[in-house]
N, C-alpha and C positions, 0 to 999 in steps of 0.2 A: 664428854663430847669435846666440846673447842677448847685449843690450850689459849692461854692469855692473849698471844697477840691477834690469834683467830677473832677472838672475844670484840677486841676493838677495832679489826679491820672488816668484821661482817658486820657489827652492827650498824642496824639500818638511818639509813639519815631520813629521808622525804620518803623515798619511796623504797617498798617491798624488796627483797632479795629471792632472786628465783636461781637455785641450782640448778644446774645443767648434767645430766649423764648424755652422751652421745652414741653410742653403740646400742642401736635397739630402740633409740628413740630418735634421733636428727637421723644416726642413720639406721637402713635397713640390710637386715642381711641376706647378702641375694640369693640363698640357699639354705634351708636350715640345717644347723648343725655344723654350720661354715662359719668360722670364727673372724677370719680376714680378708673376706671377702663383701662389701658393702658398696652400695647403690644410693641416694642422697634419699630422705624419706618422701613420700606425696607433700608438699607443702613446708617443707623446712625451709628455705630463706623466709618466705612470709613469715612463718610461726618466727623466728630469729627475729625477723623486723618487727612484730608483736609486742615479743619480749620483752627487747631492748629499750621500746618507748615506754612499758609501764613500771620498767624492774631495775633493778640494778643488778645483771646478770653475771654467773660466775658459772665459769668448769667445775663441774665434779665426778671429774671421770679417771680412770685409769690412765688413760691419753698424756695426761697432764698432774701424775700424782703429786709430782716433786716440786709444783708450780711455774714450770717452764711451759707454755702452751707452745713448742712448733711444732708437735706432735702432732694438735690439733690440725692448721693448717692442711701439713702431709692427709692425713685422712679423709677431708674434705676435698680435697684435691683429688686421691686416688676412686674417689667415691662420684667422681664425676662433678664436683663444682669447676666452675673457671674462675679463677680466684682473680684473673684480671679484671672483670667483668668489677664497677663499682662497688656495686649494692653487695658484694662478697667480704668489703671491706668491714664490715658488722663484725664477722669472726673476730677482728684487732679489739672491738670494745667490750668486749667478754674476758674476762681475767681468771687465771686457772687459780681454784683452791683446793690449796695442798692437803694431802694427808698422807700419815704410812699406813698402816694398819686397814683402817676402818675408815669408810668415808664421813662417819659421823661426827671425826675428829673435826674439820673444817668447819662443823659448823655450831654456832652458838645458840643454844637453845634459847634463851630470852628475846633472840633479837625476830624480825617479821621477816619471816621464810616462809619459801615456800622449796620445795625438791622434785623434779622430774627424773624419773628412774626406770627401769624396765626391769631390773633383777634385783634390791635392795636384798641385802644379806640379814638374816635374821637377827645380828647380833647389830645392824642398827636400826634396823626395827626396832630390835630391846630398846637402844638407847632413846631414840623420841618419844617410846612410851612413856620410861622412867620420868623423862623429861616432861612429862603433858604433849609434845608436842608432832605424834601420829599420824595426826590430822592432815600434818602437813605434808607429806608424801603426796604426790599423785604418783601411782605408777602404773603408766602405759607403753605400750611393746609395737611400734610399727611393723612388727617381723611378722606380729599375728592380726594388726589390724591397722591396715596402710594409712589410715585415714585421720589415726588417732588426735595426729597435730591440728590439722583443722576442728577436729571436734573438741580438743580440748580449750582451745583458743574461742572457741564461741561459747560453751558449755561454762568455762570459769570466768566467764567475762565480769560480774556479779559475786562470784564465791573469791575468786584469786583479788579483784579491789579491795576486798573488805582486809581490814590492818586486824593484828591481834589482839591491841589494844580497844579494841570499837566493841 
């Protein structure tokens, strides 16, 4: 999973790390079967403002493999955010984590994650099993249920607090 420097820039200080996938979850696809075409999901800047106040939030999308986020931006942009608009400025304190291959590279099994995904590939699946660390996936799809961001943000109010260590 995480290579060295991964190792020491995810792990967690105070509080939890929550990955971020964006395509399928912040945003939704306005047709299915439409690859580049997306619409901002019901409830993503809240879910973002969420986040941010309990997490210490990171990109783990394609958007941003290389660890350059302007990727990010442009999509939220084209997706219908107004990036002028303040409370837009959240996307700047989200930092992308890299990877090539496999998104599981970025991230380090020991430390307190958490992952939001809508299509995790089976080979990192494999790896958080290997890992113990399964659990920690959530994966929901605004494309097939709009709402998911609000429900999940109420729904792990209680499950996503709790540390690995507790």
């Amino acid at each position: 999973m995480a290579k060295n420097n991964a190792e020491t820039r995810f792990r967690s200080g105070v509080r939890p790390i929550l990955f971020l996938d964006i395509d399928g979850v912040l945003l939704r696809r306005r047709q299915p079967g439409v690859f580049d075409a997306f619409d901002l999901a019901p409830g993503c800047l809240e879910f973002l403002e969420w986040a941010t106040a309990r997490f210490r939030c990171f990109w783990l999308t394609s958007r941003a493999r290389t660890g350059w986020s302007d990727g990010i931006r442009r999509a939220f942009r084209a997706a219908g955010a107004v990036l002028d608009e303040p409370r837009w400025a959240i996307l700047d304190l989200i930092e992308a984590a890299p990877w090539t291959a496999h998104k599981c590279e970025a991230i380090d099994p020991k430390s307190d994650f958490w992952w939001i995904d809508d299509d995790p590939t089976a080979h990192d699946r494999g790896c958080l099993r290997a890992h113990g660390c399964e659990d920690r996936l959530i994966e929901i799809s605004t494309d097939t249920h709009p709402d998911a961001l609000t429900q999940l943000s109420l729904w792990n109010q209680d499950r996503v607090g709790k540390s690995r260590r507790e």
